[in-house]
KOLMAR-380293 format. One line per 10 residues: number of its first residue (from 1); their letters; for each residue x, y, z of N, C-alpha, C, O. Coordinates in steps of 0.05 Angstrom, whole numbers. Example, Ala and Ser with C-alpha at 12.3 -4.5 7.8 and 13.67 -1.06 7.14 Angstrom:
1> AS> 264 -114 156 246 -90 156 264 -66 156 285 -66 169; 257 -45 142 273 -21 143 258 1 157 268 23 161
//
This chain:
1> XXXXXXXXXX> 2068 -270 -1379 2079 -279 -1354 2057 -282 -1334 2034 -273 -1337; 2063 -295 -1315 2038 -307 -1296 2047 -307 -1273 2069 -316 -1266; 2024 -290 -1252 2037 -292 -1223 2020 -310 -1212 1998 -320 -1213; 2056 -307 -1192 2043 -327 -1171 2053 -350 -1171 2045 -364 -1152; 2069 -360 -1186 2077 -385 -1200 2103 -385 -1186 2120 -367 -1185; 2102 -414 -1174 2123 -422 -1156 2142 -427 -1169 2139 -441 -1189; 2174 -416 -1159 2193 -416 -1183 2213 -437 -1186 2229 -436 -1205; 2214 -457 -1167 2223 -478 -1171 2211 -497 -1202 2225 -508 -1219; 2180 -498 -1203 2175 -508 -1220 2161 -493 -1250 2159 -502 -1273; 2155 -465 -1237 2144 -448 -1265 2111 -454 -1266 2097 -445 -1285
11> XXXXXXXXXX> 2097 -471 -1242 2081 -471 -1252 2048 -458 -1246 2039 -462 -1223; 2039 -450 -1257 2009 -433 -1266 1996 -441 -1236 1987 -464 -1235; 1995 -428 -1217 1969 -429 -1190 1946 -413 -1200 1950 -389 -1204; 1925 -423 -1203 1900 -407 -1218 1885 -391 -1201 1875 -368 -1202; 1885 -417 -1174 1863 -414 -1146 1866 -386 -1131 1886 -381 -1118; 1842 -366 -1133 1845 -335 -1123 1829 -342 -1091 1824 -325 -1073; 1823 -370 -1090 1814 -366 -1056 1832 -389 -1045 1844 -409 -1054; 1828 -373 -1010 1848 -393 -994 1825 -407 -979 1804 -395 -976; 1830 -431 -970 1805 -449 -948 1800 -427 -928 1815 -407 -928; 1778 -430 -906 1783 -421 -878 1799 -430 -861 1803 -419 -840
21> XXXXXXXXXX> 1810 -449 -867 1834 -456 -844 1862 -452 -848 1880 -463 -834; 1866 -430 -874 1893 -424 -882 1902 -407 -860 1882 -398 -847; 1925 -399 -850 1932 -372 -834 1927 -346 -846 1937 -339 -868; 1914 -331 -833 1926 -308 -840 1945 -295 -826 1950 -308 -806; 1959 -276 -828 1986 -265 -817 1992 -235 -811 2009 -227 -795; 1974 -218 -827 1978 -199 -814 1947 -187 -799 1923 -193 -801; 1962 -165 -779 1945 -147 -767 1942 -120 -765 1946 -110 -743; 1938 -111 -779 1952 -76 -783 1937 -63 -758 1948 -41 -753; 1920 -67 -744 1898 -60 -729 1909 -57 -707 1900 -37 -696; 1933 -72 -692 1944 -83 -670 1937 -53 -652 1933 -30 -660
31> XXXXXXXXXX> 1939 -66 -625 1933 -39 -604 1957 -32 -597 1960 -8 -593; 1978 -47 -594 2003 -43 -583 2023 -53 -609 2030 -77 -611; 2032 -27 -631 2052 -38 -652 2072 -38 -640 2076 -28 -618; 2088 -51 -653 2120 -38 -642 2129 -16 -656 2124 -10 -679; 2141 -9 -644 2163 23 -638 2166 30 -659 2162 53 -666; 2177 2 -682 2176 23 -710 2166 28 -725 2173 36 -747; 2138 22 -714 2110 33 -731 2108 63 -735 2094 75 -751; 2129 76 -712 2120 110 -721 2149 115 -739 2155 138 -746; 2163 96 -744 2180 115 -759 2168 134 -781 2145 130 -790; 2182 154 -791 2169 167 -817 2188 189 -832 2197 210 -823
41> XXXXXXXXXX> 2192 176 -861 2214 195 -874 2202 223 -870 2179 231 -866; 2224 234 -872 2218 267 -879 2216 276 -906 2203 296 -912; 2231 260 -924 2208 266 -952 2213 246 -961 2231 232 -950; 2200 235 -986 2210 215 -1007 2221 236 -1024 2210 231 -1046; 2230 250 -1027 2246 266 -1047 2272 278 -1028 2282 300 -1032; 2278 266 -1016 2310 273 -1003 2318 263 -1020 2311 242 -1031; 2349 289 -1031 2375 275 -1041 2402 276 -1028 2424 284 -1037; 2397 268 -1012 2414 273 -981 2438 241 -985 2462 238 -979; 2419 222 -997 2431 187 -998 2440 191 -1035 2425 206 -1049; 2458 181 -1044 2466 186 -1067 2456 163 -1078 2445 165 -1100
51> XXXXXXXXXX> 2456 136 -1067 2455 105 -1073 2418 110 -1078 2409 104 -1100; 2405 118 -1063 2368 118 -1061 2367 131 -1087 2364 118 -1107; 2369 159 -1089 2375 173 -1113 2379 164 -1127 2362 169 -1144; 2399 145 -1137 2407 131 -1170 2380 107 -1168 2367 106 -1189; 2373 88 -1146 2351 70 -1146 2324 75 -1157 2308 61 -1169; 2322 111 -1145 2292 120 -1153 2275 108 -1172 2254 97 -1165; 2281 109 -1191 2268 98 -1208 2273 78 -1233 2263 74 -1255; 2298 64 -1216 2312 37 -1233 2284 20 -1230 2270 22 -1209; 2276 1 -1254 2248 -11 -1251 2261 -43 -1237 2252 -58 -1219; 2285 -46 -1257 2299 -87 -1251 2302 -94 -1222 2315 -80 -1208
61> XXXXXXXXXX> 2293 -109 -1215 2300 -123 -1191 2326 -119 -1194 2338 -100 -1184; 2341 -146 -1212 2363 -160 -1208 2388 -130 -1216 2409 -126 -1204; 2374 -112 -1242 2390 -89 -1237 2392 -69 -1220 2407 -49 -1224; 2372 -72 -1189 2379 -47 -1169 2405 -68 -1152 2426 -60 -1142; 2396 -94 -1153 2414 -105 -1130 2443 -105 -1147 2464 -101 -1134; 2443 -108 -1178 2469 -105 -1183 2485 -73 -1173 2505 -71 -1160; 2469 -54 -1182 2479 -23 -1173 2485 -25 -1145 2507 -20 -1138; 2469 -33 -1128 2477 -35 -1102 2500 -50 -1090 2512 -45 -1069; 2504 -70 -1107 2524 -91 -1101 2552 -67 -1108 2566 -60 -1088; 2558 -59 -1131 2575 -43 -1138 2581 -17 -1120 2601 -9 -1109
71> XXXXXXXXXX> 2557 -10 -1122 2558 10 -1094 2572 17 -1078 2582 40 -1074; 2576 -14 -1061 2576 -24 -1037 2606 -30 -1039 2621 -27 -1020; 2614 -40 -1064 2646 -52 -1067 2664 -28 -1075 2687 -30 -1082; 2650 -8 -1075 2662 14 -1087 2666 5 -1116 2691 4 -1114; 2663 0 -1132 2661 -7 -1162 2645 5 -1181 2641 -2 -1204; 2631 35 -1163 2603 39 -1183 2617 35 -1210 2614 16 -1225; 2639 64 -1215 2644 69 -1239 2654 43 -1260 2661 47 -1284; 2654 22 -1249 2652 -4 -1276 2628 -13 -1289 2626 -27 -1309; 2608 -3 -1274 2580 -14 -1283 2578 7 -1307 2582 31 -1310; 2571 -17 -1323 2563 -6 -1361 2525 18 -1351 2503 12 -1342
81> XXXXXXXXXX> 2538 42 -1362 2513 62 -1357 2484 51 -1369 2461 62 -1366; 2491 29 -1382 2460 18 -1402 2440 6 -1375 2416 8 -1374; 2460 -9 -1349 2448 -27 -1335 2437 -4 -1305 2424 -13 -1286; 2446 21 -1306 2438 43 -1291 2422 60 -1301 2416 82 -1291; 2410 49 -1326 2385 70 -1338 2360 65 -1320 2362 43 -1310; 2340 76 -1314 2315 81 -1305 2295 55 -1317 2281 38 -1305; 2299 58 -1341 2295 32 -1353 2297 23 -1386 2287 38 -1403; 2309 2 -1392 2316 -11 -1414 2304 -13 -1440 2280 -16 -1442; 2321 -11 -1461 2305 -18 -1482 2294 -53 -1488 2300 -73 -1475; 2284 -51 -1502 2268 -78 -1508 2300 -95 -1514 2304 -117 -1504
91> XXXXXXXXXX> 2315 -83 -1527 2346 -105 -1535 2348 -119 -1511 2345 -142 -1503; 2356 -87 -1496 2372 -106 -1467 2359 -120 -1466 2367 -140 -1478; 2337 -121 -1455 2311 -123 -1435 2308 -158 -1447 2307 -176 -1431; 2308 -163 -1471 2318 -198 -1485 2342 -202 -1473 2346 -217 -1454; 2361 -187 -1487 2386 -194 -1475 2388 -211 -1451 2393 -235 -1449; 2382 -188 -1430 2387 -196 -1398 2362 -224 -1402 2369 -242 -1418; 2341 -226 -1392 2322 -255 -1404 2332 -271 -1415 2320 -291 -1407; 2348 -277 -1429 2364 -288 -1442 2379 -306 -1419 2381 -331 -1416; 2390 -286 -1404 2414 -300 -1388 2397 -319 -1365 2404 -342 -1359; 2375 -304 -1356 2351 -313 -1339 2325 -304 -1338 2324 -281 -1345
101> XXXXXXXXXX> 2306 -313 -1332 2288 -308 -1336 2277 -290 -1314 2255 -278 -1314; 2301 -289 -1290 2294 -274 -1272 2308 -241 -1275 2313 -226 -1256; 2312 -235 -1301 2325 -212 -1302 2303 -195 -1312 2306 -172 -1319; 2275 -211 -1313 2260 -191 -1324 2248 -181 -1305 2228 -168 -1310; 2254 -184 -1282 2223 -181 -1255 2235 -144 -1252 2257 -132 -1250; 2204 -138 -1252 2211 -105 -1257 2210 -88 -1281 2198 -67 -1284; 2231 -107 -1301 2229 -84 -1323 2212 -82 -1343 2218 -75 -1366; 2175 -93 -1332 2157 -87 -1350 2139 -75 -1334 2116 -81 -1337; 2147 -52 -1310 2128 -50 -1297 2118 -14 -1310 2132 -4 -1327; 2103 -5 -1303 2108 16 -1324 2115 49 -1316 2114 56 -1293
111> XXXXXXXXXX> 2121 65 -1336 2136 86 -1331 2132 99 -1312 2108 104 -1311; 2148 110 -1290 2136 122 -1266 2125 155 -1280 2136 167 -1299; 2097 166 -1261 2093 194 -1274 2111 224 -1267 2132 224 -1255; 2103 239 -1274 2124 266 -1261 2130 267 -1234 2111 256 -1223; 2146 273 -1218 2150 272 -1197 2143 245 -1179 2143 248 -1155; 2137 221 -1190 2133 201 -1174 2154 180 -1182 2165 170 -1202; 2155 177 -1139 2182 152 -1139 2171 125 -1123 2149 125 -1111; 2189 103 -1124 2175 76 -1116 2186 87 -1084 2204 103 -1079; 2167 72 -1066 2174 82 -1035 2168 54 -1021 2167 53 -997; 2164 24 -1044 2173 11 -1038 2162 -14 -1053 2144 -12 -1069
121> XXXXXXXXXX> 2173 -38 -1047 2155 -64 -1070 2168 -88 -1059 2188 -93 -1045; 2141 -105 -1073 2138 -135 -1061 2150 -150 -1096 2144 -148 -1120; 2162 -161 -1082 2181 -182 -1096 2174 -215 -1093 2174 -225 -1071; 2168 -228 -1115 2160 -263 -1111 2186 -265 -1135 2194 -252 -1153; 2194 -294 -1120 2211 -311 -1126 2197 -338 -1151 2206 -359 -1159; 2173 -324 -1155 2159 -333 -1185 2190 -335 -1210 2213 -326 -1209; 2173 -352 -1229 2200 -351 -1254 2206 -324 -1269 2227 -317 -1279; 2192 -315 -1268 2199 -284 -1278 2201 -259 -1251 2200 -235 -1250; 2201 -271 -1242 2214 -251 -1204 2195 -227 -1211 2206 -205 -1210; 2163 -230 -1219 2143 -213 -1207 2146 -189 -1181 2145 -192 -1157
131> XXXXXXXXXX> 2150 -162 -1197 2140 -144 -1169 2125 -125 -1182 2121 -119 -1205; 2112 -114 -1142 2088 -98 -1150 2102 -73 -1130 2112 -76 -1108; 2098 -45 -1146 2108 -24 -1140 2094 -8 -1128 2073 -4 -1140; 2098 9 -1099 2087 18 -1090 2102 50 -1089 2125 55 -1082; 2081 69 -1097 2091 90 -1111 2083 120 -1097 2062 118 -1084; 2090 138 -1096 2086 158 -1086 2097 187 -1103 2120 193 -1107; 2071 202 -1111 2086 225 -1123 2066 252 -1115 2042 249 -1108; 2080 281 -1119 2066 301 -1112 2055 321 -1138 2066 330 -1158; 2022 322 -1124 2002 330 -1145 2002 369 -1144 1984 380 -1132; 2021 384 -1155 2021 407 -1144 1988 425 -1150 1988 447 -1139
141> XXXXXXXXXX> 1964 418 -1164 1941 424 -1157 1934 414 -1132 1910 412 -1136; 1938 405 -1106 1928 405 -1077 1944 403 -1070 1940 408 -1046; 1973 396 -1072 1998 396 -1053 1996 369 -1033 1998 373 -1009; 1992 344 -1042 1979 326 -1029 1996 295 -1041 1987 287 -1063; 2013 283 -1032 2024 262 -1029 1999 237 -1046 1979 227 -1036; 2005 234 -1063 1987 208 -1082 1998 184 -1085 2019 181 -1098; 1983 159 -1073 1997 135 -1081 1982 120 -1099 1958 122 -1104; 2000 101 -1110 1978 81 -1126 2002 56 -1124 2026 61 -1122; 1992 31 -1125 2004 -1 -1129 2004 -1 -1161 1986 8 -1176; 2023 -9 -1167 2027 -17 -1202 2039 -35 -1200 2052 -35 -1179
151> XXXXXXXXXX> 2043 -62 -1222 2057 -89 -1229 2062 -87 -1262 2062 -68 -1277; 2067 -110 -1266 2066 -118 -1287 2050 -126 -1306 2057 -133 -1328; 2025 -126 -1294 2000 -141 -1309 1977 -121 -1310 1954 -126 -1315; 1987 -95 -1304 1963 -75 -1310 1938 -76 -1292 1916 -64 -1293; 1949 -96 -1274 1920 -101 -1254 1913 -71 -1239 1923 -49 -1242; 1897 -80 -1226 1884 -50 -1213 1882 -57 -1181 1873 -79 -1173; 1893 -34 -1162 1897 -43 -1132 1877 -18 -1124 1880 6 -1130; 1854 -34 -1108 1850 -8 -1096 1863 -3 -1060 1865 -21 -1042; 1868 18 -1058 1893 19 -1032 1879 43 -1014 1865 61 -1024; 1888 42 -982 1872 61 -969 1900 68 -953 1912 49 -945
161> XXXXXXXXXX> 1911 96 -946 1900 114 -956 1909 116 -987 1926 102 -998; 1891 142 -1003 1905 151 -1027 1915 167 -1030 1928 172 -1050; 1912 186 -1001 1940 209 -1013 1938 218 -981 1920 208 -967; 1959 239 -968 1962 244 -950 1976 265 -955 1981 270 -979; 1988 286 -926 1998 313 -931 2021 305 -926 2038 316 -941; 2032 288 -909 2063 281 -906 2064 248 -918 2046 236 -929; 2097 236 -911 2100 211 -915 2087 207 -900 2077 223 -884; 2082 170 -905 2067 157 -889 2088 153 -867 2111 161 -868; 2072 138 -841 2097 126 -819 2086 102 -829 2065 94 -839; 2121 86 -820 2119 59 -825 2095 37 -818 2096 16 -831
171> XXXXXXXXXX> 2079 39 -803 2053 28 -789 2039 40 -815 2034 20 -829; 2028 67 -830 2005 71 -843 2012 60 -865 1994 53 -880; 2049 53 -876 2055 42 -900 2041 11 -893 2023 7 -909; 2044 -9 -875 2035 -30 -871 2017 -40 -872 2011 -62 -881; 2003 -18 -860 1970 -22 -856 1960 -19 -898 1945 -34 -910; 1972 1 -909 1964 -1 -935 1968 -26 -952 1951 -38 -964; 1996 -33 -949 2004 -62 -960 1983 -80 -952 1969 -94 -967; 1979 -79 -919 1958 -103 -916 1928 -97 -914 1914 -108 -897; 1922 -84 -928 1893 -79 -932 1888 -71 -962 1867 -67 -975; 1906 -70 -968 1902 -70 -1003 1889 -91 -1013 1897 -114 -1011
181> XXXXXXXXXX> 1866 -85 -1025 1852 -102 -1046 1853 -104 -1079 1842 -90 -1095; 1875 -134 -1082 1887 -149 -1102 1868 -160 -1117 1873 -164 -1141; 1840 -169 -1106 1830 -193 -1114 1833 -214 -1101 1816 -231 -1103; 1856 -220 -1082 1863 -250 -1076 1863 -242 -1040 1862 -220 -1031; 1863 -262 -1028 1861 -255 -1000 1883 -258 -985 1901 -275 -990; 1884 -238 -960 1912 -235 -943 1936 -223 -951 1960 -229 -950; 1923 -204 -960 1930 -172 -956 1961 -176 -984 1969 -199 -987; 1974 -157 -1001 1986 -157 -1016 2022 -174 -1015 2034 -185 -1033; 2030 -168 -989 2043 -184 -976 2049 -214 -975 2072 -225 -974; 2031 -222 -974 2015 -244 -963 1997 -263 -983 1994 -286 -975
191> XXXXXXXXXX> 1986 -257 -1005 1974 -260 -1012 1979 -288 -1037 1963 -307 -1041; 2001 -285 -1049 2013 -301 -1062 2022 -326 -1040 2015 -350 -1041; 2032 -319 -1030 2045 -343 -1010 2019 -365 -1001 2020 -390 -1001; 1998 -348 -994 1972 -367 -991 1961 -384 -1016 1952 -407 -1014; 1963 -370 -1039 1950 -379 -1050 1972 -408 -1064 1970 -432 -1067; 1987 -390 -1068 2007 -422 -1068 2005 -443 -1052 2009 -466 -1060; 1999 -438 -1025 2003 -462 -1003 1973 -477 -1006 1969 -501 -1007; 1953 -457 -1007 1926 -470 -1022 1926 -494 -1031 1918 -515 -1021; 1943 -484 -1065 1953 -508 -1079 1966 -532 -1073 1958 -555 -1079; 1989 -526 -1061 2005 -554 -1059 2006 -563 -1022 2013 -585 -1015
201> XXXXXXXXXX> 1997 -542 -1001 1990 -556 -982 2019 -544 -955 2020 -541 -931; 2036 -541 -975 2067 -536 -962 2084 -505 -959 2095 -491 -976; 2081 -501 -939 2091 -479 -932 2126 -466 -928 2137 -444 -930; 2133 -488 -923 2168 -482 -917 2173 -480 -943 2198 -482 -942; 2167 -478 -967 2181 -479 -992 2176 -443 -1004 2192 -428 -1015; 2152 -438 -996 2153 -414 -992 2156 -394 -970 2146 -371 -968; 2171 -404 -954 2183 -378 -935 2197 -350 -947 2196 -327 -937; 2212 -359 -972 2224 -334 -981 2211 -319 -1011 2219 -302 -1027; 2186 -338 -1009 2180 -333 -1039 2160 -309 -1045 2149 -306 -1067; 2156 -287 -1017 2155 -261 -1018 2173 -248 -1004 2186 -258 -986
211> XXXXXXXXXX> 2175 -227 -1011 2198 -198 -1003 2189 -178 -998 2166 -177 -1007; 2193 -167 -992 2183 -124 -982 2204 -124 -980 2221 -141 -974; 2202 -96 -990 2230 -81 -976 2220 -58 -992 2204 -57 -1010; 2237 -34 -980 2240 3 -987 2269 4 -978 2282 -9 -962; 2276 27 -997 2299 47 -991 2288 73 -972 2301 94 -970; 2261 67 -958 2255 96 -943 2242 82 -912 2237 93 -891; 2240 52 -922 2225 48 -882 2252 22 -884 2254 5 -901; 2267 26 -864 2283 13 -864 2288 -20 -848 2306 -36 -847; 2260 -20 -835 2254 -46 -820 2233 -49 -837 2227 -70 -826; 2214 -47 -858 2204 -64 -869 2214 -91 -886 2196 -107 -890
221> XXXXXXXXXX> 2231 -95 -892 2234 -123 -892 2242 -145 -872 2243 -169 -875; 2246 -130 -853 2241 -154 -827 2218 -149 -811 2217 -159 -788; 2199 -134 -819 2183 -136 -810 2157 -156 -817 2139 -167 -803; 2166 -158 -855 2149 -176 -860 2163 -209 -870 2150 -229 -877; 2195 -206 -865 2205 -234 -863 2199 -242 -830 2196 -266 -823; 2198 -230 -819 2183 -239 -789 2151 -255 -786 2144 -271 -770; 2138 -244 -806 2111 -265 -805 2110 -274 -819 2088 -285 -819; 2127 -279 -844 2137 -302 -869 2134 -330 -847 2118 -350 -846; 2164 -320 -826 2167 -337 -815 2158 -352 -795 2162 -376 -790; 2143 -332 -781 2118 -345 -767 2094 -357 -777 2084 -377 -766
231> XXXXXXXXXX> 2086 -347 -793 2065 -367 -811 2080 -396 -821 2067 -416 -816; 2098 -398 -830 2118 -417 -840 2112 -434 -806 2105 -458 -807; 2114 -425 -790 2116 -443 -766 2090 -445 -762 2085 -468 -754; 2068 -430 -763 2043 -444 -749 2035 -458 -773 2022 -478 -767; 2039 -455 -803 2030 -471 -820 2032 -500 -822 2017 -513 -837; 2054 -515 -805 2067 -533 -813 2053 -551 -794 2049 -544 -771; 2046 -575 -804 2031 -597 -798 2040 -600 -763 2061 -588 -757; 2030 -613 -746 2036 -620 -725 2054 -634 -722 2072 -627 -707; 2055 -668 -739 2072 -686 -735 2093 -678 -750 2111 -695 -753; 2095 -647 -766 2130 -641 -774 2134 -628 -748 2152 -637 -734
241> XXXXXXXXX> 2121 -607 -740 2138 -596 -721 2153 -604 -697 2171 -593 -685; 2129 -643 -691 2152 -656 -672 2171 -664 -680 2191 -665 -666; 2171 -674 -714 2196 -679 -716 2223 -660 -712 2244 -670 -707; 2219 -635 -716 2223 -609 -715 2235 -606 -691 2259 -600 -691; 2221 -609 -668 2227 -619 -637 2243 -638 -627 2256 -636 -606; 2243 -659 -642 2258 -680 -640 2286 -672 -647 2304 -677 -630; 2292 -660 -672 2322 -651 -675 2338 -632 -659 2362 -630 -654; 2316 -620 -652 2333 -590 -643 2338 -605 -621 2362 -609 -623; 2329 -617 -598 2339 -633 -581 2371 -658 -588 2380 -673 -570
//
């Protein structure tokens, strides 16, 4: 499987640099964040939420949103226990692929270790719905909160910080997402979306073709569909945005 690959067409973006005149979009640095930069769980190991708890360590995209969907309709108890496992055997794991190719995003990412849970992950709308897991577990030789980025491709993230005594607040989770070094530039977030627009030049096609989101900072995904969408707006050629102007009028 290959990231990065725009999923309308499936196809292979090789290019790991963006021009100098691409946008960049984030600023973790900012002097003045907003307000919910200090949020900060009180643990990643609350079992206080019953729904976070069963998610912990579901790996499927498309199988946390099904659990959640059920969840939510009150229906848990119809969901077949195979599609609420942690994660699948190789059958399913065809099976579901089978139906789409986006049922695999997730379930080759690899086994989480003792006491470590995802505390949150970036999702592309690639053909195989690519995510990269951002993880947190406790090392009882220092008593010290350890993270590491894992995907699907065994790549290697180096991430700042690497461990801490409490959760992070939502600002130090950000600042890690966007200062993480992928290989590719503009921060982990971000980084796919550039390199795609690199390629083909066009930005509105990827507005949604990255995601964040956590079950523990609860404005991170509008925090980073907020400069999806502002980049999406300063990216866009001049003579679209009058046309742009022209309608809304």
């Amino acid at each position: 499987m290959a990231r990065g690959a725009v999923a309308d067409t499936g196809a292979l973006l090789l290019s790991s640099q963006v021009t100098s005149n691409t946008p960049v979009m984030s600023n973790p640095t900012t002097k003045n964040p907003p307000s919910y930069f200090a949020f900060q769980p009180a643990s990643y190991w609350d079992e206080s939420d019953p729904l976070s708890t069963i998610l912990r360590h579901v790996k499927g995209s498309n199988r946390r949103q099904m659990i959640t969907d059920f969840w939510n309709q009150d229906r848990f108890a119809e969901l077949d226990p195979i599609l609420m496992a942690d994660s699948i055997s190789p059958e399913v794991r065809r099976e579901l692929g089978a139906i789409h190719p986006s049922f695999m995003g997730g379930e080759y990412l690899p086994d989480f270790l003792p006491t470590e849970v995802e505390i949150a992950r970036i999702e592309l709308q690639s053909t195989t719905s690519d995510v990269s897991s951002i993880r947190a577990r406790r090392h009882p030789k220092d008593e010290l909160i350890h993270y590491r980025i894992v995907d699907e491709y065994e790549n290697i993230y180096e991430i700042q910080p690497e461990t801490s005594t409490a959760p992070l607040t939502q600002g130090e989770l950000i600042a890690l997402i966007d200062t993480t070094d992928c290989g590719l530039e503009g921060g982990l977030a971000h980084c796919f979306n550039l390199m795609n627009y690199n390629e083909t030049g066009e930005a509105e096609p990827l507005r949604h073709f990255t995601t964040v989101s956590s079950t523990f900072y609860p404005e991170l995904f509008e925090h980073y569909d907020g400069e999806h969408e502002k980049w999406c707006e300063e990216s866009r050629p001049p003579d679209e945005e009058e046309g742009w102007a022209d309608e809304e009028e």
